[in-house]
C-alpha positions as CSV (number, residue, x, y, z in Angstrom):
1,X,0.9,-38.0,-9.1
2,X,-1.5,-36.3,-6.2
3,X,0.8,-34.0,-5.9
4,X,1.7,-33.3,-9.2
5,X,-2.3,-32.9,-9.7
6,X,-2.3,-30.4,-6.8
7,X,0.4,-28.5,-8.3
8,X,-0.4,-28.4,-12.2
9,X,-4.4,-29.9,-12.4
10,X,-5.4,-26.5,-13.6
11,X,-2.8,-26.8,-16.7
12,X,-2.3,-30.8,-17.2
13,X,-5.4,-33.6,-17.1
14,X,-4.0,-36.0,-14.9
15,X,-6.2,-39.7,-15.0
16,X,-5.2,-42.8,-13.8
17,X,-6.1,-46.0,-15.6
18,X,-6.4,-49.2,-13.4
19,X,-5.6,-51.9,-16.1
20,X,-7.8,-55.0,-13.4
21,X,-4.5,-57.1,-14.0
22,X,-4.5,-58.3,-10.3
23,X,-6.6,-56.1,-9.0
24,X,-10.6,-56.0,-8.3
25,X,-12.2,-52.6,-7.9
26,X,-12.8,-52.2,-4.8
27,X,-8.9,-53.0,-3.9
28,X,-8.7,-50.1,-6.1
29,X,-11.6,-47.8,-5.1
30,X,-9.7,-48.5,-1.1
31,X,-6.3,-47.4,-2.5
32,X,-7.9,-44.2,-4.4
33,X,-9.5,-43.0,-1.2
34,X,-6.9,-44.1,1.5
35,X,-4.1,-42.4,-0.8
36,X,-6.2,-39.3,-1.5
37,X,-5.7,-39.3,-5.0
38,X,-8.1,-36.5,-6.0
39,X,-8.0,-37.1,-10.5
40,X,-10.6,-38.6,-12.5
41,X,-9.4,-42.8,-12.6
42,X,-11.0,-45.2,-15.1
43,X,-10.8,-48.9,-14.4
44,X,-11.0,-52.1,-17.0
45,X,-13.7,-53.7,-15.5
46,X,-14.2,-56.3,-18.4
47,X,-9.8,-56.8,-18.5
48,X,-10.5,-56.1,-22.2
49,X,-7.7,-53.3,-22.9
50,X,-5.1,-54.2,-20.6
51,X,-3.2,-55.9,-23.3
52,X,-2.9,-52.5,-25.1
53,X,-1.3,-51.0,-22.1
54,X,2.6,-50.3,-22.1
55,X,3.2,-51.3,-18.4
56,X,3.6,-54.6,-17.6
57,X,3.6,-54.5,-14.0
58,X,1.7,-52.7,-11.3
59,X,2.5,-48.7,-10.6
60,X,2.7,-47.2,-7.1
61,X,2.0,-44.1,-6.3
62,X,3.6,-42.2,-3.3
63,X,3.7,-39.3,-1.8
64,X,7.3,-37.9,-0.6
């Protein structure tokens, strides 16, 4: 997705949304900065929406 963003960020919104299903934020805030993701990410603090999210696992993002 970072370099998806790079490429079309001026045309498409990208924004992640951390769902907090095994994660705490700063295990997230780490991965956002080490993997130079660059787009807007919004995080369930309270684990109050994650039910209402289609995944039901945890996505990975890479760059190739």
């Amino acid at each position: 997705m970072v370099n998806l963003n790079r490429k079309f960020g001026e045309k498409i919104k990208f924004i992640g949304i951390n769902v907090a299903i095994n994660e705490k934020i700063e295990g997230v805030q780490d991965y956002i900065k080490s993997n130079g993701i660059d787009f807007p990410n919004i995080f369930d603090r309270d684990k109050k929406n994650n039910q209402g999210i289609w995944s039901h696992g945890n996505a990975d993002t890479h760059n190739h």
